[in-house]
N, CA, C and O atoms as a MOPAC input file, in Angstrom:
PM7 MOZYME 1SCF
protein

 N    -10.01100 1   -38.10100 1    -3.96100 1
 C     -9.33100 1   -38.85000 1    -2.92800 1
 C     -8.90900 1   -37.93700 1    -1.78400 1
 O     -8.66500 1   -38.39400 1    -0.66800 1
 N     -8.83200 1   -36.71100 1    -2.06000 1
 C     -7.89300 1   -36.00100 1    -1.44000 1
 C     -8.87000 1   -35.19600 1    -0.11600 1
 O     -8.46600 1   -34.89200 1     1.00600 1
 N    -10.60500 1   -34.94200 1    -0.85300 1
 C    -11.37400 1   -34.51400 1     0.13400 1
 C    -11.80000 1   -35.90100 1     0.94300 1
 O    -11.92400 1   -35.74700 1     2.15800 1
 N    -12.08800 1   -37.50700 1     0.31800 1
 C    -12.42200 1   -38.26800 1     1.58100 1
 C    -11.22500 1   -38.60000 1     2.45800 1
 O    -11.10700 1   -39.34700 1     3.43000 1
 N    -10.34200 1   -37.78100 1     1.78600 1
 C     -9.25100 1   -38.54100 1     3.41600 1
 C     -8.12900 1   -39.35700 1     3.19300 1
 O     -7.31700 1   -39.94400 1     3.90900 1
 N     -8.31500 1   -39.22800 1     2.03700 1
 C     -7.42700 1   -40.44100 1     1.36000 1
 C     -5.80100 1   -40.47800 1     2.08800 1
 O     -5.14600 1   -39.45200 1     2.27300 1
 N     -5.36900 1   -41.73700 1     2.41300 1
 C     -3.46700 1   -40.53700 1     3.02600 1
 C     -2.66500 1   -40.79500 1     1.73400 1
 O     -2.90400 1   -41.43200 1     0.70900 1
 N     -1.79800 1   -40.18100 1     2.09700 1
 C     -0.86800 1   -39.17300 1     1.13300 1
 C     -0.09300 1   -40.70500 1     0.38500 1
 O      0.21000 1   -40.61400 1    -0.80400 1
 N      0.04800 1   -41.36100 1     0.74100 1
 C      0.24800 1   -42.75400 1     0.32100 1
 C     -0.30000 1   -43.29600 1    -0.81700 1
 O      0.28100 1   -43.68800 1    -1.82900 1
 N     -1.58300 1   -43.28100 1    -0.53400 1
 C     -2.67100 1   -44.44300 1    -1.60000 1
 C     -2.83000 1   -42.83900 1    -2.72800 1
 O     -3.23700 1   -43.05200 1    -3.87000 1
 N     -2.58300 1   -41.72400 1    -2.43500 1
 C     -3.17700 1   -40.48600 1    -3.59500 1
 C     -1.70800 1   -41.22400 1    -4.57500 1
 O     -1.85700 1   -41.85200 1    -5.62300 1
 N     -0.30200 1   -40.93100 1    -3.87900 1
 C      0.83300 1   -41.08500 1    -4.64600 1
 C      1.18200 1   -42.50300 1    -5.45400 1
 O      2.19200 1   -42.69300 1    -6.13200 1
 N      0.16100 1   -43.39700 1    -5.22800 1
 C      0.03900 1   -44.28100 1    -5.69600 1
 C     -0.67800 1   -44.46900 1    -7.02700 1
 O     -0.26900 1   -45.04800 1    -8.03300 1
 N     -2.05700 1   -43.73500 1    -6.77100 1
 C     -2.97500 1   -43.27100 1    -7.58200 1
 C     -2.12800 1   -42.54900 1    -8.80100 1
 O     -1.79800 1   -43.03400 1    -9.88400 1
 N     -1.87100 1   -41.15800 1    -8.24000 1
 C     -0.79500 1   -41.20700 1    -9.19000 1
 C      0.40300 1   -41.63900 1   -10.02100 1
 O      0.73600 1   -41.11000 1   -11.08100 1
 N      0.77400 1   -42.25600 1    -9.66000 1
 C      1.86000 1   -43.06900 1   -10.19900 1
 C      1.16800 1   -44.12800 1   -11.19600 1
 O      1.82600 1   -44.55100 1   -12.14700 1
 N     -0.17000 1   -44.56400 1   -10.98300 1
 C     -0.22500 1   -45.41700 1   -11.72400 1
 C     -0.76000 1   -44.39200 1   -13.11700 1
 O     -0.33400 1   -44.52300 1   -14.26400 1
 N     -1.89600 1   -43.26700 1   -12.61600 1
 C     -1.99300 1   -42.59600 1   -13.78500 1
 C     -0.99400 1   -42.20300 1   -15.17100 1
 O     -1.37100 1   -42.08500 1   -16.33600 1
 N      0.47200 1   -42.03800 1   -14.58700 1
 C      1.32600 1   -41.41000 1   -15.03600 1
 C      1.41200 1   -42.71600 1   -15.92600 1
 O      1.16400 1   -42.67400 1   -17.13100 1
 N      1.80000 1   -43.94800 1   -15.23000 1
 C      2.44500 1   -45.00800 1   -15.79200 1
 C      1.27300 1   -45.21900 1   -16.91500 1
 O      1.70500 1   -45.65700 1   -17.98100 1
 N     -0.15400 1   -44.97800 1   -16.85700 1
 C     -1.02100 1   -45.35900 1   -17.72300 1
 C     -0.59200 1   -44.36100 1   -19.17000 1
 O     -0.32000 1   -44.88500 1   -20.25000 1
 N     -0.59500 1   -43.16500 1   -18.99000 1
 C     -0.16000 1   -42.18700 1   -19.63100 1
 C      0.75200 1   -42.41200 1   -20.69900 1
 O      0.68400 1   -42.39900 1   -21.92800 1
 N      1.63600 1   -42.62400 1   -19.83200 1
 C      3.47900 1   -43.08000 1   -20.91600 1
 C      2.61400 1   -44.21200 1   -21.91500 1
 O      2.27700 1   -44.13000 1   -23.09600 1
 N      2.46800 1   -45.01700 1   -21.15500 1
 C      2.06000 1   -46.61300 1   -21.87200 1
 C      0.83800 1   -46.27800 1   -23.64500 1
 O      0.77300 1   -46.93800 1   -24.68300 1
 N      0.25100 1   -45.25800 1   -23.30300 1
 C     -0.40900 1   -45.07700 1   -24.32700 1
 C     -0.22100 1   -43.62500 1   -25.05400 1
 O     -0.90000 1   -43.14900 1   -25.96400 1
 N      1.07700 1   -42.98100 1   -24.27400 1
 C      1.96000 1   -42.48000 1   -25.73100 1
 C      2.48400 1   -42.84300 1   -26.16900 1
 O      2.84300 1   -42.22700 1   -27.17200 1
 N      3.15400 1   -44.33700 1   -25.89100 1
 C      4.42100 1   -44.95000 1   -26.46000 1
 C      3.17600 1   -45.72900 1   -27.55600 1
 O      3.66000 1   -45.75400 1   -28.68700 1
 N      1.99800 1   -46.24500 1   -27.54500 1
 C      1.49000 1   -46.74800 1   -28.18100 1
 C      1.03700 1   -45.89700 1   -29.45600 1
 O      1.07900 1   -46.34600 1   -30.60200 1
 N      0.69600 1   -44.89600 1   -29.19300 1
 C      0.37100 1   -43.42200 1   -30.06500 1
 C      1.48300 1   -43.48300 1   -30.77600 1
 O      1.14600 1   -44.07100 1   -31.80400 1
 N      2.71300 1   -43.20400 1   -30.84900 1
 C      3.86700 1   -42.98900 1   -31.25600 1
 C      4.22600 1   -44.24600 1   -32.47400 1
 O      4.33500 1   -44.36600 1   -33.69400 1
 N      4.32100 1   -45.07700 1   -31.17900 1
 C      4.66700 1   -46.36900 1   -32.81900 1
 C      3.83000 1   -46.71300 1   -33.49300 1
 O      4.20900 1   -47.25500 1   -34.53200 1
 N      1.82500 1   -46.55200 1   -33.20600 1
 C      1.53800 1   -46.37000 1   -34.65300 1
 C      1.37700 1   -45.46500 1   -35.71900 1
 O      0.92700 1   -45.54600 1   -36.86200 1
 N      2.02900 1   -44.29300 1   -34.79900 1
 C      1.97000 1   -43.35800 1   -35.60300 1
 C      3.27700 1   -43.48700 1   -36.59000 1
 O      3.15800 1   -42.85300 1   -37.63800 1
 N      4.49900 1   -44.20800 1   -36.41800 1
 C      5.35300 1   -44.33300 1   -36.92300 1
 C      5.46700 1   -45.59000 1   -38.01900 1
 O      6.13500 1   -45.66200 1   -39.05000 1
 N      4.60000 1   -46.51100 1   -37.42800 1
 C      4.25800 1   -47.48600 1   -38.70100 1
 C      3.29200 1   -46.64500 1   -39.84400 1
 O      3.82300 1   -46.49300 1   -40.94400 1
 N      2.14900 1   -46.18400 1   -39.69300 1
 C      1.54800 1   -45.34100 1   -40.39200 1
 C      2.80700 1   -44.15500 1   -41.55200 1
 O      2.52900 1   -44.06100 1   -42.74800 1
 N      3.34200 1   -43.83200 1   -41.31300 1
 C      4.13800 1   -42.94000 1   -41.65900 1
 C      5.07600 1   -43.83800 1   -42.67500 1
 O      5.35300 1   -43.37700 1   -43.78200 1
 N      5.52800 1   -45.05800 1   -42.28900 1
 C      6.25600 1   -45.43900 1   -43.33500 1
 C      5.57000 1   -46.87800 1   -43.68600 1
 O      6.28300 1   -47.88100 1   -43.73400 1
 N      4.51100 1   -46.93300 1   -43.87200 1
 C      3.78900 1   -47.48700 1   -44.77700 1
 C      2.83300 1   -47.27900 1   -45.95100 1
 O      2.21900 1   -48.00600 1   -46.73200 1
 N      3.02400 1   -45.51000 1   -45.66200 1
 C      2.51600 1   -44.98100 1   -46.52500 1
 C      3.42900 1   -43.94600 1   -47.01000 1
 O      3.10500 1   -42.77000 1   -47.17600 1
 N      4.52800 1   -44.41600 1   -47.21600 1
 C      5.63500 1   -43.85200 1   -47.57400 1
 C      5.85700 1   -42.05900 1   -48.16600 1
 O      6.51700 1   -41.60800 1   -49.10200 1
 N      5.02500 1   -41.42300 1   -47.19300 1
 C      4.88800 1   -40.37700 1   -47.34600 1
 C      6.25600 1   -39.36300 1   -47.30100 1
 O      7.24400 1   -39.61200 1   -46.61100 1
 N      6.12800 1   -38.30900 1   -48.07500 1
 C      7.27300 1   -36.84900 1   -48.34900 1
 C      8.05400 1   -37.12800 1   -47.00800 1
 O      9.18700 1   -37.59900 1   -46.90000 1
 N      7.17100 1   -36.72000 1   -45.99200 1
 C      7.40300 1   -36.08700 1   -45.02600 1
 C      7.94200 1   -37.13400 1   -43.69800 1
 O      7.91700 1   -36.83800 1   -42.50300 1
 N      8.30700 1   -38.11000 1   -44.16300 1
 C      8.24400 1   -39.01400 1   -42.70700 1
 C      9.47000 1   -38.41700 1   -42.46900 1
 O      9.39700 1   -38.17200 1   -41.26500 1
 N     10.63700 1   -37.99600 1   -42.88100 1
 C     11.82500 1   -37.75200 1   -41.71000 1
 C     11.19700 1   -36.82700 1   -41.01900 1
 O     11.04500 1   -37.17200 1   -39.84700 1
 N     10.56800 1   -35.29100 1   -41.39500 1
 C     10.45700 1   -34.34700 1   -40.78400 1
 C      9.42600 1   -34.81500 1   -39.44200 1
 O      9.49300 1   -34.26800 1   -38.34100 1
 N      8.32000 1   -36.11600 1   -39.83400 1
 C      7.81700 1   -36.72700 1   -38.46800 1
 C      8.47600 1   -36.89000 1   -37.64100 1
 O      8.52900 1   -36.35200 1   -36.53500 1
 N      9.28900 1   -37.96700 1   -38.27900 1
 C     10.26800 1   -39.02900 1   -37.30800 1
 C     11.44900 1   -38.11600 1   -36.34600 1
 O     11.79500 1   -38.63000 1   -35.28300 1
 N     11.98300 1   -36.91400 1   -36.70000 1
 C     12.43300 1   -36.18000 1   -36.21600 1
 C     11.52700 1   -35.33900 1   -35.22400 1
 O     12.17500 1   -34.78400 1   -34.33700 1
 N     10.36700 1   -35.16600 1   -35.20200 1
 C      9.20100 1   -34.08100 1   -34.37300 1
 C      8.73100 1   -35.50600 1   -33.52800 1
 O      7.98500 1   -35.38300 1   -32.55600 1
 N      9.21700 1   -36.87300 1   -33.96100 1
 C      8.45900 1   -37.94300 1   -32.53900 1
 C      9.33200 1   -38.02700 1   -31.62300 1
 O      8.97400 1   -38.32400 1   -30.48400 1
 N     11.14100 1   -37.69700 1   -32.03100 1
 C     11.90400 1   -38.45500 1   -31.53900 1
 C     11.80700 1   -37.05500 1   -30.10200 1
 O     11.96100 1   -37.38000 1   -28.92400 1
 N     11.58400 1   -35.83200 1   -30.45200 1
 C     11.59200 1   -35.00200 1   -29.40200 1
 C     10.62400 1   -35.33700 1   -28.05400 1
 O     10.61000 1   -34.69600 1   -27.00300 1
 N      9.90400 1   -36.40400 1   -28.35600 1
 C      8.46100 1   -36.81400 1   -27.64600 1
 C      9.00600 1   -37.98300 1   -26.75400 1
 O      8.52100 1   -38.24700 1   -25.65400 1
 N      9.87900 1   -38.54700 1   -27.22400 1
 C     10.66800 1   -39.45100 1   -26.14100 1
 C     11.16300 1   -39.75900 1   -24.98800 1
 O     11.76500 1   -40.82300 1   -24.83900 1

């Protein structure tokens, strides 16, 4: 965008939506990673659930 000319407007836009795409499919990553975890009632889910909550 930035070599055809694009103005500084429609790039920060561009971005913004990237970002917003981003979040949207870590937050999706996250809670199935957190259903996974306690449906298979594994040792270790606090030590997860504590290493997701830093991801927040």
């Amino acid at each position: 965008m930035i070599e055809s000319g694009e103005s500084c407007l429609d790039i920060a836009r561009q971005l913004a939506a990237v970002e917003s795409a981003v979040t949207a499919a870590k937050r999706v990553l996250i809670h199935d990673h957190i259903d996974h975890c306690l449906a298979h009632d594994e040792d270790s889910v606090l030590t997860e659930m504590k290493a997701l909550t830093k991801l927040l």
